[in-house]
DRENGU-326155 format. One record per residue (C-alpha): residue in one letter; x, y, z. Coordinates in Angstrom, 3 decimals, m for minus. Each point is the difference from the previous one (the first is absolute). Layout:
<atoms>
<'A' <X Y Z>>,
...
</atoms>
This chain:
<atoms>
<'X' <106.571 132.499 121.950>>,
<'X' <m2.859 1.794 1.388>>,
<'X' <m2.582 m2.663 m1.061>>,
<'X' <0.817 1.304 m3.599>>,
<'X' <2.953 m1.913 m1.552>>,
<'X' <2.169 m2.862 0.996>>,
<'X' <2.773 1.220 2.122>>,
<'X' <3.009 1.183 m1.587>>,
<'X' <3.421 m1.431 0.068>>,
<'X' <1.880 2.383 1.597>>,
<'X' <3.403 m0.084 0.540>>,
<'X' <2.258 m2.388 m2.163>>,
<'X' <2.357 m2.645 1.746>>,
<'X' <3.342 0.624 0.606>>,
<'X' <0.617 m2.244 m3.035>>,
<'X' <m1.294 2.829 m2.262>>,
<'X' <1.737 2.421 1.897>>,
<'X' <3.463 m2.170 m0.037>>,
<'X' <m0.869 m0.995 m4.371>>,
<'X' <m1.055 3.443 m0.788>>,
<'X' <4.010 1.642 1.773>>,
<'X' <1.300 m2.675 m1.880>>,
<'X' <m1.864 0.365 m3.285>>,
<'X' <0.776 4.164 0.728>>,
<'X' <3.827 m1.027 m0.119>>,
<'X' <m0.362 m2.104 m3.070>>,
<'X' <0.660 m3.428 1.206>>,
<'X' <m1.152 m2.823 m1.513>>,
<'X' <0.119 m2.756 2.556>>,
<'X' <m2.237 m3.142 0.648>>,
<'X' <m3.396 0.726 1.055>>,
<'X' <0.633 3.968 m0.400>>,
<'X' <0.170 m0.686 m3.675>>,
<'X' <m2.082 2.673 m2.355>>,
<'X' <0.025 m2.840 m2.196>>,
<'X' <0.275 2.036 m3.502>>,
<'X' <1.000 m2.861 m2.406>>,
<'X' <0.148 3.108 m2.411>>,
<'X' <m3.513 0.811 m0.082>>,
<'X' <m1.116 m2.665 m1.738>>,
<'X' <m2.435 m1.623 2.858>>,
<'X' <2.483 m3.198 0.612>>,
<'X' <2.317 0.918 2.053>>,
<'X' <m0.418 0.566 4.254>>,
<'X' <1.759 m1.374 2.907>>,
<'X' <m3.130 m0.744 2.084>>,
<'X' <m0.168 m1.048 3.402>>,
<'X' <3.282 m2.571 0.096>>,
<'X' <m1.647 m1.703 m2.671>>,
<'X' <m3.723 0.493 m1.070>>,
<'X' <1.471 1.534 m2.961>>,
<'X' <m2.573 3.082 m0.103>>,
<'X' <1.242 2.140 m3.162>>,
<'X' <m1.810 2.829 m1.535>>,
<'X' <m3.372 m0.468 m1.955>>,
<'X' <0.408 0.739 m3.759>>,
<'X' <m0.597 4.094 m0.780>>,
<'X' <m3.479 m0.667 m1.933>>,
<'X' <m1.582 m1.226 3.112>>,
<'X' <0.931 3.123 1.822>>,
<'X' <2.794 2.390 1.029>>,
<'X' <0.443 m0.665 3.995>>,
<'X' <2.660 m1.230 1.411>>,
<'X' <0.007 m3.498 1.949>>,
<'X' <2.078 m0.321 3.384>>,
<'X' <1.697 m3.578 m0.680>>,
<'X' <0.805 0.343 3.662>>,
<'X' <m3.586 0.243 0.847>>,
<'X' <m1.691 m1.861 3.153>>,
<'X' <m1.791 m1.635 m2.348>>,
<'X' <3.359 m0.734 m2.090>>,
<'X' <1.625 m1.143 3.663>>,
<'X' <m3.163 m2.265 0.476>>,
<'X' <0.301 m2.173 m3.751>>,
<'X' <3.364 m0.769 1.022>>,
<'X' <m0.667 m1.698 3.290>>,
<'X' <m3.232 m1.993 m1.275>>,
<'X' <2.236 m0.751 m3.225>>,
<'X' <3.295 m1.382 2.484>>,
<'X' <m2.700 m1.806 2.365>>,
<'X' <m1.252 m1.566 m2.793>>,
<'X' <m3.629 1.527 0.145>>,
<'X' <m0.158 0.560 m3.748>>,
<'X' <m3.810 0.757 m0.360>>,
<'X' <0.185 2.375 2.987>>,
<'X' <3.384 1.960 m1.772>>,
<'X' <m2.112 0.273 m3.186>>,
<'X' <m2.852 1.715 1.816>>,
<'X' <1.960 2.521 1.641>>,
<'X' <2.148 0.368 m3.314>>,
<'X' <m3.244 1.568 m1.432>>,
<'X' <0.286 2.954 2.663>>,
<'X' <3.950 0.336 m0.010>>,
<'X' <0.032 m0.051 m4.031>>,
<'X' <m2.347 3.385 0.154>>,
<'X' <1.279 3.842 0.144>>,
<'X' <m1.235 1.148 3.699>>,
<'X' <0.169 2.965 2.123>>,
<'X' <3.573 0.697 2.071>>,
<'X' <m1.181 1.754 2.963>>,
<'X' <2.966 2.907 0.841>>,
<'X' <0.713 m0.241 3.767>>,
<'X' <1.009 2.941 2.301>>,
<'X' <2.924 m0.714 0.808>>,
<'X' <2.029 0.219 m3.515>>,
<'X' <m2.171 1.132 m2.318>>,
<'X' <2.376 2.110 m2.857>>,
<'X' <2.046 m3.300 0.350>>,
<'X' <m2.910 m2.368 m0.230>>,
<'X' <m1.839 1.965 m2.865>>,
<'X' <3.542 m0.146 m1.862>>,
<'X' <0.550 m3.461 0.355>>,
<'X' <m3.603 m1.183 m1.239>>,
<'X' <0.246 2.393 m2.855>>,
<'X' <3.590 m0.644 m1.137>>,
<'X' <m0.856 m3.755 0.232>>,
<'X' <m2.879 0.667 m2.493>>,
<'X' <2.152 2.060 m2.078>>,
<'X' <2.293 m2.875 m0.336>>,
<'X' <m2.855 m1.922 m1.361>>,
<'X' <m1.228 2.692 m2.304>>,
<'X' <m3.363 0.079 2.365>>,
<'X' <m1.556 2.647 2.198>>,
<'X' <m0.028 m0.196 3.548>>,
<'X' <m3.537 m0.401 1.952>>,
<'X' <0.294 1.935 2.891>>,
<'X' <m2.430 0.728 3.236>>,
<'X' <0.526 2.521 2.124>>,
<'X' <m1.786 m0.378 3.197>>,
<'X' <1.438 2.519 2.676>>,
<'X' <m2.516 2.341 0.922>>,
<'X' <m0.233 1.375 3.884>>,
<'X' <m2.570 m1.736 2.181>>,
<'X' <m0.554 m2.669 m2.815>>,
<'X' <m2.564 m2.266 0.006>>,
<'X' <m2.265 1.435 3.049>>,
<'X' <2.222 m1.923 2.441>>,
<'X' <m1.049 m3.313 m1.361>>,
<'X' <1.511 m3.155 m1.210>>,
<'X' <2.679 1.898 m2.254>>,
<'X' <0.512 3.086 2.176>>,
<'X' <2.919 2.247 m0.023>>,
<'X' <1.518 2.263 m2.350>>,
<'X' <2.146 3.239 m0.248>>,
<'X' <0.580 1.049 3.853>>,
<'X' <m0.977 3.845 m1.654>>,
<'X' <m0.567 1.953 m2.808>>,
<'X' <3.661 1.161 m0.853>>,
<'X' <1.041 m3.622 0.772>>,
<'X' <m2.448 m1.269 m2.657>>,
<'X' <1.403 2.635 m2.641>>,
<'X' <3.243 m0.929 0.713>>,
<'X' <m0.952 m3.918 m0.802>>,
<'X' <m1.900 1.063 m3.118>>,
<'X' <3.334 2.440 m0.973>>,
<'X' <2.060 m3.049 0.359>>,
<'X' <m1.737 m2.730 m2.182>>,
<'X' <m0.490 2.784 m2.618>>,
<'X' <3.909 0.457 0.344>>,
<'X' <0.592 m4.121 m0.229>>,
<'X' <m2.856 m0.504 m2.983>>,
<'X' <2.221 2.930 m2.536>>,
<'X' <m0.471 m0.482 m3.503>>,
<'X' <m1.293 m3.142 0.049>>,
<'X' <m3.382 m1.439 m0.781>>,
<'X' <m2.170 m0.243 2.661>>,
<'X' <m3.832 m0.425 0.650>>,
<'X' <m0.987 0.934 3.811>>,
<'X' <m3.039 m0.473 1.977>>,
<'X' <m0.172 2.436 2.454>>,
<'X' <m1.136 m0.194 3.266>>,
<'X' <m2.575 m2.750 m0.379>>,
<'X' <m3.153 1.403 3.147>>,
<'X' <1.348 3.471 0.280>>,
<'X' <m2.785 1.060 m1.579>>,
<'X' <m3.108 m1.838 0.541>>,
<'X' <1.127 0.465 3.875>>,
<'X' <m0.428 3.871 m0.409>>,
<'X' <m3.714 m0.631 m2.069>>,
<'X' <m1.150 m2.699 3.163>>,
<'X' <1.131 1.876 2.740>>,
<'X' <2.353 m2.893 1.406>>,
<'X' <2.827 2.895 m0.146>>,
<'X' <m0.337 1.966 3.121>>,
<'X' <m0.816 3.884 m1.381>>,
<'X' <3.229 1.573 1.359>>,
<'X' <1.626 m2.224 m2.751>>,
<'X' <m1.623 1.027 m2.627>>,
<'X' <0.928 2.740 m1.598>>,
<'X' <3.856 m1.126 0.242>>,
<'X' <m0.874 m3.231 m1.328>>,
<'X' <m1.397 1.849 m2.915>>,
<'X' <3.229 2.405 m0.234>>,
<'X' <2.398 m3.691 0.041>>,
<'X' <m2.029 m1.706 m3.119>>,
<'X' <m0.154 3.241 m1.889>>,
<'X' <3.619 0.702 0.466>>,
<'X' <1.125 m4.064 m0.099>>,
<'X' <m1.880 0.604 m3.732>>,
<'X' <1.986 2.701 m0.784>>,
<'X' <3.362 m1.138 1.002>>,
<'X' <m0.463 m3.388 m1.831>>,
<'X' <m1.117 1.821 m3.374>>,
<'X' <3.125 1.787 0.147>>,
<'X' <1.254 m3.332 m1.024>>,
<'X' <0.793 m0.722 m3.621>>,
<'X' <m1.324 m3.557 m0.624>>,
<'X' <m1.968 m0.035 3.199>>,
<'X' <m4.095 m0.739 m0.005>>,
<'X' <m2.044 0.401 3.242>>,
<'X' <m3.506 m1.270 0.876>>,
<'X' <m1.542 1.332 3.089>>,
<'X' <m1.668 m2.559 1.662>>,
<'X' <m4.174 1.047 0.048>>,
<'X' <m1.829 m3.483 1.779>>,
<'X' <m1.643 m2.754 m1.867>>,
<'X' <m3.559 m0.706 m1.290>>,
<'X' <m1.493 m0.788 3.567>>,
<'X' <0.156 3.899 0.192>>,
<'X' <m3.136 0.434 m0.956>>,
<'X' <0.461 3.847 0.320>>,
<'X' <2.053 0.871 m3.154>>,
<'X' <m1.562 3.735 m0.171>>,
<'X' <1.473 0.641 3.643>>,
<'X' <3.667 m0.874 m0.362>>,
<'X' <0.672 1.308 m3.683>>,
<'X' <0.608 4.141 2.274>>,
<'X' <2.395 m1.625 2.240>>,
<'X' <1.906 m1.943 m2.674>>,
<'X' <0.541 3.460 m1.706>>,
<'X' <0.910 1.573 3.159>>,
<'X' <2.837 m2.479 0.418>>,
<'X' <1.546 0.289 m3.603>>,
<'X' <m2.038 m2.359 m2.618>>,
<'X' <m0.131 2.566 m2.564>>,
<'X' <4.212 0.299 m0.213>>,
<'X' <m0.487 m3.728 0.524>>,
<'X' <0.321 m2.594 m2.839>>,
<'X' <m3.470 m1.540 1.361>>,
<'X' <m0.937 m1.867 2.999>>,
<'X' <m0.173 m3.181 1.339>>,
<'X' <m2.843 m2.531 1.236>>,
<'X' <m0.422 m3.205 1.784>>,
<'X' <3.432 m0.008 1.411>>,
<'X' <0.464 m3.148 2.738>>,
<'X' <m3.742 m0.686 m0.817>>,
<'X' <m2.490 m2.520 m1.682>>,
<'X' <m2.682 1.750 m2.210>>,
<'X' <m0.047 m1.287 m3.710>>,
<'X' <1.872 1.779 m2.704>>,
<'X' <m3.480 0.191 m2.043>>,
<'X' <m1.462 2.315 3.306>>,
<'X' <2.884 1.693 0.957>>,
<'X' <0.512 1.568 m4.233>>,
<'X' <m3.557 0.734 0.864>>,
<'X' <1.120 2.040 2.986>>,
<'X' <2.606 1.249 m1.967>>,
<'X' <m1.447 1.214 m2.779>>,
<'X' <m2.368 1.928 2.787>>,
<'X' <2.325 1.577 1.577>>,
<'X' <2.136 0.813 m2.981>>,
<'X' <m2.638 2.021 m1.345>>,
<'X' <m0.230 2.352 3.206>>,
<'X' <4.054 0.703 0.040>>,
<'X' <0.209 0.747 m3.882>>,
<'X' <0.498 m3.116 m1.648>>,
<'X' <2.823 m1.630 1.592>>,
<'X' <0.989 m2.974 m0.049>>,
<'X' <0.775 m2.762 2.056>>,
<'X' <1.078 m3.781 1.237>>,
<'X' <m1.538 m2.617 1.791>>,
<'X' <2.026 m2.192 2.147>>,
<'X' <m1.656 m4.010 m1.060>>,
<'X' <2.456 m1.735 2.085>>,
<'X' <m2.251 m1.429 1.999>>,
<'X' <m3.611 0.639 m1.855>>,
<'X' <m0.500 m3.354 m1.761>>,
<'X' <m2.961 m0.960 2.188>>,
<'X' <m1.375 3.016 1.129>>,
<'X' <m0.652 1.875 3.366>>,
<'X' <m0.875 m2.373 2.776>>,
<'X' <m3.517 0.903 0.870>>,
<'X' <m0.221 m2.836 3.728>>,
<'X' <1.367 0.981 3.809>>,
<'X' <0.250 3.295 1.199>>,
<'X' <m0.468 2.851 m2.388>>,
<'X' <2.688 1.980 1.856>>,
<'X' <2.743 m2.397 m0.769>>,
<'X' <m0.920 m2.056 m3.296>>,
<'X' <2.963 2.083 m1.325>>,
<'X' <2.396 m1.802 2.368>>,
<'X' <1.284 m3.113 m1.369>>,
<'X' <m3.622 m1.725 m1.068>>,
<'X' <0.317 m3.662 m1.025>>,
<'X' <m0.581 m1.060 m3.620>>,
<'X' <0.889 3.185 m2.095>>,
<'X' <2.527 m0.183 m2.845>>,
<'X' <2.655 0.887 m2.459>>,
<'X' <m1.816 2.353 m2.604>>,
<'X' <1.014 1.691 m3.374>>,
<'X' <4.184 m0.475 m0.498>>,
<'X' <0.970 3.562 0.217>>,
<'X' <m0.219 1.551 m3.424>>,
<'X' <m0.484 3.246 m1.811>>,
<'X' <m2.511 m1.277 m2.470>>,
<'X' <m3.130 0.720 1.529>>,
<'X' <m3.109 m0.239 m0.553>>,
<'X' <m0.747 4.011 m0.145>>,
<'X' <2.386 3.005 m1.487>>,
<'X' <m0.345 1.555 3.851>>,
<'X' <1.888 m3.075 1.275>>,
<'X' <3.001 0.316 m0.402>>,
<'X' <1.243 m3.123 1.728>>,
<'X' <m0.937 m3.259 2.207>>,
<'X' <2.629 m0.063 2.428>>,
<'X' <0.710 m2.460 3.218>>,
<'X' <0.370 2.932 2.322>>,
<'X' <m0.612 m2.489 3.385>>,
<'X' <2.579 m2.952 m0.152>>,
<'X' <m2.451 m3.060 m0.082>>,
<'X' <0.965 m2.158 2.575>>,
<'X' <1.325 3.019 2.627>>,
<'X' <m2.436 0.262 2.946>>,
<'X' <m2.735 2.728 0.526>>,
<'X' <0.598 m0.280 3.761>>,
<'X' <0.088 m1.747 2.875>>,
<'X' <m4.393 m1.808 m0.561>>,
<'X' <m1.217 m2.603 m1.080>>,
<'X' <3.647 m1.965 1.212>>,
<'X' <2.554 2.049 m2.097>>,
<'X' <3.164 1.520 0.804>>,
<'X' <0.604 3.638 0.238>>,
<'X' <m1.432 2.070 m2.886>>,
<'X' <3.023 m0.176 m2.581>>,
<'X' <1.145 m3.383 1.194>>,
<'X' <0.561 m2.780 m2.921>>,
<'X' <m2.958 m2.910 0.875>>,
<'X' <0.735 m2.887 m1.794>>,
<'X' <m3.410 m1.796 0.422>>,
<'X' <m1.750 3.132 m1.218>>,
<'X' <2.119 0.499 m2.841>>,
<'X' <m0.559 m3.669 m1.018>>,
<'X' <m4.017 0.428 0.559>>,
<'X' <0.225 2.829 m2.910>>,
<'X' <1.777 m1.895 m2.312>>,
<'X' <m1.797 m2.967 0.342>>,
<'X' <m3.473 1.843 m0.072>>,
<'X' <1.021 1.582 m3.011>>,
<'X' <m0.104 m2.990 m2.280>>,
</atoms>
C-alpha cells in the first residue's frame, strides 16, 4: 500500500459473495452455516467439518465466519490427516475477523454477514473498502468507477446492515492517501465529500459504529493528518482506526492513538493486532516491508478489553493468512496463502 501498510484484501471470493446471498435468504446449509448453536459459543457449521463455532460473549462480541478460509483450511489439514497443521490454522479461523463487502452485492452481502451475526447474538465486523482510485494504482487498486457509484455502494450496505449491530472500518488509506499526496489533487476534495458523507449515512444507522481508518504508528506525522480526518467525518464518527493490514505493536500504535485522539477531541479508537505479534519488519526494502514480510505473527485475540479507555477494541481487521499482494511469492492481495497463514500461527507460540 504505498510503502505504508500491508496491502489490503480487496475484493472477497465469490464464496463470500455466494455464503453471504445465501446467509441474506436465511439458509442454513453446509459450509454457509452462521453456526448460532443459540449463542452460547458451541455451536457452528465450519468449513465441512473444522467445527468453528462462536467464541463465548466474555471474550468479545464479534461474530466468527464458520465458513471462513481459514475454517475451509482446518478441514482439509484435519481430512488429510495433518493434525498439527489444522490446529495452527484453527487459531486464525476460531477468531472474529474483518468481512470485506464487495462491489458487486453489497446491501445483500452486508445483510447476510449481519443477519448471520444476529443469529448468533454477535455483531458483525465489517470493512468497507470502495473508494475511487483506491490504493494509488497499486497492489489493491480499484474501487468505485465514480463518485455517485461509490454513494450508491455505501447507500446499499447501509440498506443490508438495518437494525442490526454492526462495527465498520471505513475506508482503510482513504485518508492517509489525501495527507501523502499519493491521491492525485483532482481527487481530493471528492474523496473528502465520499468519507464525510459515507460517515453520515452509516450513523444514520441504529446499532451501527464506524471507525475511519487514520494510518498506523509508522506515521510519524500525527499533527498533519488529525485536519484531514475531520474534513472527512471523524467528529460524527464513533473514532478511528489504526494499523489496519499492518505490523506495528499494539503498545506503539495506543501510543499513536492516544496522539492523535487528543487532536480530534478525544475519540476513540481500534487497533487491528491480527498480525502484530512480532512487530514491523525492519530488513529488505523500506518501500515494501509492508508486503507480506517473513516472520511476523498472530498478535492480541481481538478483544474490547484494552489496555486504555480510548481503545475501544483490538480487532483482526486484515484476515491473517490472506495475501498483501502479489511480492515476496504471494498470490494476489486478498488471496487465502496457506503457507503464510501457517507461518503466523506457528510464530505465534
Amino acid at each position: 500500500m504505498h510503502g505504508t501498510r500491508g496491502a489490503l484484501s480487496h475484493v472477497p471470493a465469490a464464496r463470500t459473495r455466494a455464503c453471504a446471498m445465501l446467509l441474506g435468504a436465511a439458509l442454513m446449509v453446509t459450509g454457509c452455516s452462521a453456526g448460532g448453536g443459540g449463542g452460547d459459543g458451541k455451536g457452528g457449521a465450519g468449513g465441512a467439518g473444522a467445527a468453528i463455532g462462536q467464541r463465548p460473549r466474555a471474550a468479545g462480541p464479534f461474530w466468527v465466519d464458520p465458513d471462513s478460509r481459514a475454517a475451509r483450511q482446518v478441514a482439509a489439514y484435519a481430512k488429510s490427516g495433518r493434525k498439527a497443521d489444522a490446529e495452527q490454522i484453527r487459531k486464525i479461523a476460531e477468531q472474529p475477523t474483518g468481512e470485506w463487502i464487495g462491489p458487486e452485492n453489497p446491501e445483500r452481502e452486508a445483510r447476510g454477514f449481519t443477519e448471520a451475526a444476529a443469529r448468533a447474538g454477535r455483531t458483525a465486523l465489517l470493512v468497507l473498502y470502495d473508494i475511487p482510485h483506491r490504493d494509488c494504482g497499486r497492489y489493491s487498486r480499484g474501487g468505485a468507477a465514480d463518485g455517485d457509484a461509490y454513494r450508491a455502494w455505501v447507500d446499499g450496505v447501509a440498506r443490508g446492515i438495518g437494525d442490526r449491530a454492526a462495527t465498520v472500518v471505513l475506508e482503510p488509506d482513504a485518508v492517509l492517501h489525501l495527507v501523502d499526496g499519493c491521491t492525485p489533487r483532482q481527487y481530493q476534495e471528492e474523496r473528502y465529500d465520499l468519507l464525510k458523507g459515507a460517515v453520515a449515512t452509516l450513523k444514520t444507522l441504529e446499532n451501527t459504529r464506524v471507525y475511519l481508518d487514520a494510518g498506523n504508528a509508522s506515521w510519524g506525522r500525527p499533527d498533519q493528518i488529525f485536519e484531514p480526518l475531520r474534513r472527512a467525518g471523524v467528529d460524527r464518527a464513533d473514532g478511528f482506526a489504526v494499523n489496519v493490514s499492518n505490523f506495528y505493536s499494539t503498545r506503539a500504535s495506543l501510543a499513536y492513538g492516544r496522539h492523535l485522539s487528543a487532536r480530534v477531541g478525544g475519540k476513540h479508537f481500534v487497533i487491528d493486532t491480527s498480525r502484530n505479534g512480532n512487530g514491523p519488519y525492519t530488513q529488505g526494502d523500506p518501500g515494501e516491508r509492508w508486503c507480506n514480510p517473513p516472520g511476523r505473527a498472530l498478535g492480541e485475540a481481538p478483544t474490547t478489553k484494552t489496555a486504555d479507555p480510548l481503545a475501544d477494541a483490538y480487532l483482526w481487521v486484515k484476515r491473517p493468512g490472506e495475501s498483501d499482494g502479489t511480492c515476496k511469492g504471494g498470490p494476489a492481495a486478498g488471496d487465502w496463502w496457506e503457507t503464510y497463514a501457517l507461518g503466523l500461527a506457528r510464530a505465534s507460540g
